[in-house]
C-alpha positions in Angstrom: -2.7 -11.7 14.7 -4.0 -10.3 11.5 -1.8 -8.3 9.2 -3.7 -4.9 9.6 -3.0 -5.5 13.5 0.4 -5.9 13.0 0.9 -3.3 10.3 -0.5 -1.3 13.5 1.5 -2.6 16.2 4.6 -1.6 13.8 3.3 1.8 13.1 3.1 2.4 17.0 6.5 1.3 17.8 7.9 3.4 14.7 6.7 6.3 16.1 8.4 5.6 19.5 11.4 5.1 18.2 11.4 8.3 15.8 10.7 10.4 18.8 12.9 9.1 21.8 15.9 8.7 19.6 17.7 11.4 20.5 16.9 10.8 24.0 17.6 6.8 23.4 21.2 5.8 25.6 21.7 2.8 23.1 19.1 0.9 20.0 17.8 -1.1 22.9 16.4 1.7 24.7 13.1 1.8 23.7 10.1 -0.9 23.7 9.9 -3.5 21.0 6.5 -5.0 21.9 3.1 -2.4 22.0 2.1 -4.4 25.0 4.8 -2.9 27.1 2.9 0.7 25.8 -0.3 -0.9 27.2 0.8 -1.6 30.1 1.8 1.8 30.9 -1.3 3.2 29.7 -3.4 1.3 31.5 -1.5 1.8 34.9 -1.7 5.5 34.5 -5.9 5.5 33.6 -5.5 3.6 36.9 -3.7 6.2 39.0 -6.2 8.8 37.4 -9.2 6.9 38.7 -7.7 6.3 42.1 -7.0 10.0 42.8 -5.3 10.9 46.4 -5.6 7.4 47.3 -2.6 6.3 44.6 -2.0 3.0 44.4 -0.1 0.4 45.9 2.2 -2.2 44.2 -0.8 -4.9 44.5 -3.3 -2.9 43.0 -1.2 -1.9 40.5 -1.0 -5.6 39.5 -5.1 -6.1 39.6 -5.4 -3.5 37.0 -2.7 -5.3 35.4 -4.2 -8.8 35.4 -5.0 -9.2 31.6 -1.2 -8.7 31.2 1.6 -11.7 32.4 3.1 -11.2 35.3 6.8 -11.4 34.3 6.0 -8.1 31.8 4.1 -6.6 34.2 7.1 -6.8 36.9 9.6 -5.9 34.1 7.9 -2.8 32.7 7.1 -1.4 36.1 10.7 -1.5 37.2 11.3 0.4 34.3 8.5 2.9 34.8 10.1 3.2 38.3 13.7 3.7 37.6 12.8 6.6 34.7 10.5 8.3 37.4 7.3 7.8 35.4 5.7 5.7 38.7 7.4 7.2 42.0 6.7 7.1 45.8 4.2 8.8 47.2 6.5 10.0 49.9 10.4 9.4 50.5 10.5 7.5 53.3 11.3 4.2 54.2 8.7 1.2 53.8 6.2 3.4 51.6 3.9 1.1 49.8 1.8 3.7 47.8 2.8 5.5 44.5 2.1 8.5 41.9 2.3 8.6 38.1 4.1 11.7 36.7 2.3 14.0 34.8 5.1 14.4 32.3 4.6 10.7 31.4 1.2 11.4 30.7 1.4 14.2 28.6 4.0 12.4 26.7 2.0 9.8 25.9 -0.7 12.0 24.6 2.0 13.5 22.7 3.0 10.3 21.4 -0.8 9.7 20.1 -1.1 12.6 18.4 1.6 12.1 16.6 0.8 8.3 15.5 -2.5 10.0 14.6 -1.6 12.9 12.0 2.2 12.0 11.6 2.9 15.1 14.0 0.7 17.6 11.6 -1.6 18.9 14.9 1.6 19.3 16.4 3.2 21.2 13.6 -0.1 23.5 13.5 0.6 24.3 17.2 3.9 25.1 16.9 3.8 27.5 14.1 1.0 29.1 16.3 2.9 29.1 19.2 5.9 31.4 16.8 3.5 33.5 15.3 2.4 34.6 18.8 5.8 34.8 20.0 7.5 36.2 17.4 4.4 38.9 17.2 4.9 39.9 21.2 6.7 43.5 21.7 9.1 41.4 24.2 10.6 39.3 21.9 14.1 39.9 21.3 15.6 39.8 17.5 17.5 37.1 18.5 14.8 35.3 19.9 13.2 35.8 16.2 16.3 34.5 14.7 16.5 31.0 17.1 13.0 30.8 15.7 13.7 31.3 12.2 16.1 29.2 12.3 14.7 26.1 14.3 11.6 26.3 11.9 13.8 26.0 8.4 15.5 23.6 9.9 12.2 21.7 11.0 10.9 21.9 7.3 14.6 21.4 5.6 13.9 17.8 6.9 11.0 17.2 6.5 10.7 18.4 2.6 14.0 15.9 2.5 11.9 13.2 4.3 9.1 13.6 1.6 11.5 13.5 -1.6 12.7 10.3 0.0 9.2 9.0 0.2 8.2 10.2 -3.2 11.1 8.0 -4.8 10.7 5.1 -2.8 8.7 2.3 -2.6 4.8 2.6 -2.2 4.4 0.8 0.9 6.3 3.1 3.2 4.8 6.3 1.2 0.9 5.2 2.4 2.8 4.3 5.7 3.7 8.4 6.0 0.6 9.1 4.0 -0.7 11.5 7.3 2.2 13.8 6.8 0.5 14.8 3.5 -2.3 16.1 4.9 -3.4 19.8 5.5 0.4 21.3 3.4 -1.4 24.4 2.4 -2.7 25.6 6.1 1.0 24.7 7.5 2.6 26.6 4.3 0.0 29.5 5.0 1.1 29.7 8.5 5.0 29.2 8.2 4.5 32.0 5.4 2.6 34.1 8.1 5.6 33.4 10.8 7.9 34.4 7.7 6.0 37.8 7.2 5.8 38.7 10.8 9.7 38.4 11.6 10.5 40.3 8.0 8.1 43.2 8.8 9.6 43.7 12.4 13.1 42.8 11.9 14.3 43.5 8.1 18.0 42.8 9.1 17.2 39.3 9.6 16.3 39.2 5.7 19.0 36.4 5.1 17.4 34.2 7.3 14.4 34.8 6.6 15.2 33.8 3.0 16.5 30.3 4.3 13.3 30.3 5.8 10.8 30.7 2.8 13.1 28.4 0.5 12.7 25.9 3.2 9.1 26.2 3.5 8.9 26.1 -0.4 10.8 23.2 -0.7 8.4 21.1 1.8 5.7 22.7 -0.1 6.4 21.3 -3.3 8.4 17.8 -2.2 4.4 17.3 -0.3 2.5 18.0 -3.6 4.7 15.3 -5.7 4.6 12.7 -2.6 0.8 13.3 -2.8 0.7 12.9 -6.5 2.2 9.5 -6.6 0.3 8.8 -3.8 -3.2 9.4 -5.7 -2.2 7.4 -8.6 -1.3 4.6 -6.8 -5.0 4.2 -5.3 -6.3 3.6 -8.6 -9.7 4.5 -9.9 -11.0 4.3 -5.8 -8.4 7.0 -4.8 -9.2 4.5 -1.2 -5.6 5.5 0.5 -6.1 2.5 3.0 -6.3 -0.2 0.5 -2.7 -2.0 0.8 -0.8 -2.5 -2.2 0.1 -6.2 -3.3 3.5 -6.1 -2.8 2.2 -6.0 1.2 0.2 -8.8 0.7 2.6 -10.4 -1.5 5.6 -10.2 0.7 3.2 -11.2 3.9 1.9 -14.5 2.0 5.7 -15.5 1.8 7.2 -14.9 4.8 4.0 -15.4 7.3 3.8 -18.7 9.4 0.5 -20.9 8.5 -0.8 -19.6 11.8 -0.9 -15.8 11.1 -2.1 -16.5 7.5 -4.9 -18.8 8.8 -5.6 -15.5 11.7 -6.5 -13.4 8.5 -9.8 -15.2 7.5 -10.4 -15.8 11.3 -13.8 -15.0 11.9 -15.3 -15.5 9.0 -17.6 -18.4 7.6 -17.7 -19.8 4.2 -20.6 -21.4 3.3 -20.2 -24.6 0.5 -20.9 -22.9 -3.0 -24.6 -23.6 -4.7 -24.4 -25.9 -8.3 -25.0 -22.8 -10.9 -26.3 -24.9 -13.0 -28.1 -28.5 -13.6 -25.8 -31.0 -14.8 -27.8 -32.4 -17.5 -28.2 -28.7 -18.7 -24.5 -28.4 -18.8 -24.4 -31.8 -20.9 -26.6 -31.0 -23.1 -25.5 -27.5 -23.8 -22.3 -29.4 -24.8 -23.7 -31.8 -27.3 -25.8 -28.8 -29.2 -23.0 -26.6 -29.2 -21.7 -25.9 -32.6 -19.1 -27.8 -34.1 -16.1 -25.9 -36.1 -16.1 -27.9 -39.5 -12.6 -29.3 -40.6 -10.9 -27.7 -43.0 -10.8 -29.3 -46.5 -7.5 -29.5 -48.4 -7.5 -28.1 -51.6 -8.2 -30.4 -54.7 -5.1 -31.3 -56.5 -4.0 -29.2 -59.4 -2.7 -30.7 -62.7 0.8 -30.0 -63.6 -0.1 -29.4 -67.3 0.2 -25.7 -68.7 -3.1 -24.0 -69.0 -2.5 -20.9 -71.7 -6.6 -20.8 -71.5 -6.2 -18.6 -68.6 -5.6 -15.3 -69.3 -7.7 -15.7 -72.4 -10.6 -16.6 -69.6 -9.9 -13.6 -67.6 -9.9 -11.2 -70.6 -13.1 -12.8 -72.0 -14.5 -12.4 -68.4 -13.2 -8.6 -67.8 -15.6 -8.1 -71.2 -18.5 -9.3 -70.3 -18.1 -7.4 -67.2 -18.0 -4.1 -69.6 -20.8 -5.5 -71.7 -22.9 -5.6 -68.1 -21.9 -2.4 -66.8 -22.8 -0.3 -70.1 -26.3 -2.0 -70.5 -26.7 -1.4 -66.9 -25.6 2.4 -67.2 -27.5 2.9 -70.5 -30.9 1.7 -68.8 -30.1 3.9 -66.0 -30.0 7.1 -69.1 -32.6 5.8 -70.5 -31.5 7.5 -74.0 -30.8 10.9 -72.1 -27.7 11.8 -71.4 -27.4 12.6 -67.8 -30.3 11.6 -65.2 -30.3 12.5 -61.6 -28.8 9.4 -59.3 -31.7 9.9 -56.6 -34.3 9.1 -59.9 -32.5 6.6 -61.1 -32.6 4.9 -57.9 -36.3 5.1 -57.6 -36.6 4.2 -60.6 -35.3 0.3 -59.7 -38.2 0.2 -57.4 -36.8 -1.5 -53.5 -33.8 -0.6 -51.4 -31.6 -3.6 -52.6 -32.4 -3.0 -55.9 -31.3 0.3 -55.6 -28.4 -0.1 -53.4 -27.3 -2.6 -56.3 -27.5 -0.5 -59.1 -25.7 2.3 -57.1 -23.0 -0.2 -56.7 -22.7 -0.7 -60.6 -23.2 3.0 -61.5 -20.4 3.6 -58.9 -18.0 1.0 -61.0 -18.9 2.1 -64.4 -17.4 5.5 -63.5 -14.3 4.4 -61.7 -13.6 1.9 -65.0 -11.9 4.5 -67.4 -12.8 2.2 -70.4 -16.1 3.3 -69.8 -18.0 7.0 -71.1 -19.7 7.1 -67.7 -19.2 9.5 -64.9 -20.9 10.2 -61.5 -21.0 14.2 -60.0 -22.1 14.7 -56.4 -23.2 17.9 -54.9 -23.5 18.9 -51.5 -27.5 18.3 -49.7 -29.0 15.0 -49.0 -33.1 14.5 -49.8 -35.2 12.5 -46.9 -38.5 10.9 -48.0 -39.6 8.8 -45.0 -42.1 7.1 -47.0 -40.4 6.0 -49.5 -38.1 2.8 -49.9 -35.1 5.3 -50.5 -35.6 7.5 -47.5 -32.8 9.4 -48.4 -30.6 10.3 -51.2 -27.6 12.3 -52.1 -27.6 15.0 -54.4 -25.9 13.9 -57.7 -25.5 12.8 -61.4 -24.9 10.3 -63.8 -24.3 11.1 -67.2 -22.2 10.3 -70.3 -19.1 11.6 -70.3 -18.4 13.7 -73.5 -14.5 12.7 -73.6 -16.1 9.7 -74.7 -18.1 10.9 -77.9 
């Protein structure tokens, strides 16, 4: 048995119990195992087929053959004693039998419901009240039993769907089918809502517990489905199983049930990607980090040459920077940046000499400023293709 199977089996028994457990005598009173469901199904397509012939106890069990014989025997006892399978007549030694029809429609019932979460059914029922509570021969009372059965209905289920919203995923994409189609149930509970206010306006109070309630289902659906949508992920694929499911059913699964999950399928052994003497040579002309060097050892005698070295250096730096900026002038005292650079012939050579015009002005020991205006020049035949519009000239602060 595969997990999706018995994620399905559950589902079917789960709905069984919801519905009959008001009707249930004590917890054991309904099925535990789907086959017992099959077996009933398949017994009543039988008595269909058969028609005014009905069916007698040992053709009962040929249709039944795919199913042991101890269930078989056990569930149509059952079937028997609950009136679903009766006589054909009352009279002693009858050996042919009938299916009730209420059985049957019960079980359709019962399908829907699994299907939607009971949403069709909802649908039909609010029909059903709109109809009714629209009919000249409905009573106001009539109108209020149905006022109040339906606030009821949706009371619960809005309380059902809060509960979902805060709880944990798994059981939320379980219920997801009781998310669907909120705004055609709304629109017809409001409709139901309108008709019973408009006829009757004494029954405004009840009437009120009636659009609260519908409200309340209204907006506990849009928050389940919110959470709901997030949870799929980038897909928004609602039947994908979270992996706490598969988590929890890799832990507690027997080695069978895990080994039924891949059943079916074949795994072919995986193809080499690659040569091995590719792989062993990409390894020996792979680069090599280099080891780090330590650092030379320093002499523990002063050194007061130092700061005299870094002055002397910061000079020459000045000394470079003014015959670099008074080139760039050229004796004037301002040229235009963009001639300048076209002046020192290539891109690098320009894109150096911007560099140093740019330090000359931002060293204040220096009478050299740069002014930018807004525009930008494109030549796309020449080395500077482009150039901003600005100056470099001797500052006057300077003398």
């Amino acid at each position: 048995m595969s997990l999706d199977s018995a994620l399905a089996d559950e589902s079917v028994l789960a709905t069984y119990r919801r519905m009959f457990a008001a009707l249930a005598r004590d917890s054991g009173a309904v099925v535990e195992d789907p086959m017992l469901v099959d077996i009933a199904e398949t017994l009543f397509a039988a008595f269909a087929e058969a028609g005014e012939d009905w069916l007698t106890h040992e053709r009962m069990r040929h249709v039944c053959r795919r199913f042991p014989a101890e269930a078989f025997e056990n569930r149509l006892r059952v079937l028997k004693a609950l009136g679903a399978i009766r006589e054909v007549f009352p009279k002693p030694n009858q050996l042919r039998y009938r299916a009730s029809f209420t059985s049957v429609v019960g079980l359709m019932f019962v399908r829907r419901m699994m299907a939607d979460g009971g949403q069709s059914e909802m649908h039909r029922l609010l029909a059903l009240e709109d109809l009714n509570v629209a009919d000249p021969r409905t009573t106001e009372e009539e109108a209020r039993a149905s006022a109040d059965g339906l606030a009821l209905a949706f009371r619960l289920w809005a309380l059902e769907l809060v509960t979902l919203a805060a709880g944990t995923i798994e059981e939320l994409r379980e219920q997801a089918p009781k998310l669907w189609g909120t705004e055609e149930i709304t629109a017809r509970a409001e409709s139901v809502h309108a008709t019973i206010l408009s006829r009757w306006p004494s029954l405004d109070r009840v009437c009120t517990e009636l659009r609260a309630a519908v409200y309340a289902y209204s907006d506990a659906s849009r928050r389940a489905a919110r959470r709901l949508a997030d949870s799929a992920g980038t897909t928004r694929n609602l039947t994908l199983l979270p992996p706490e499911t598969w988590r929890t059913f890799a832990q507690t699964a027997s080695r069978e049930r895990l080994a039924a999950v891949l059943d079916g399928f074949v795994f072919d052994a995986p193809a080499p990607w690659h040569d091995p003497s590719d792989i062993v040579r990409a390894v020996d002309e792979a680069p090599r980090p280099a080891p780090a060097r330590p650092s030379p050892p320093r002499s523990d005698l002063p050194d007061p040459g130092a700061a005299a070295a870094d002055a002397r250096s910061d000079t020459s730096v000045l000394d470079r920077l003014t015959a670099i900026a008074e080139g760039a002038l050229g004796g004037a005292d301002s040229v235009p940046v963009a001639d300048a650079l076209r002046a020192a012939g290539d891109w690098p050579a320009a894109r150096r000499l911007l560099a140093d015009l740019a330090t000359a002005d931002l060293r204040p020991e220096l009478p050299y400023r740069l002014r930018w205006a807004d525009g930008l020049a494109a030549d796309p035949g020449s080395p500077l293709s482009w150039a901003s519009h600005g100056v470099f000239e001797r500052s006057a602060a300077h003398g």
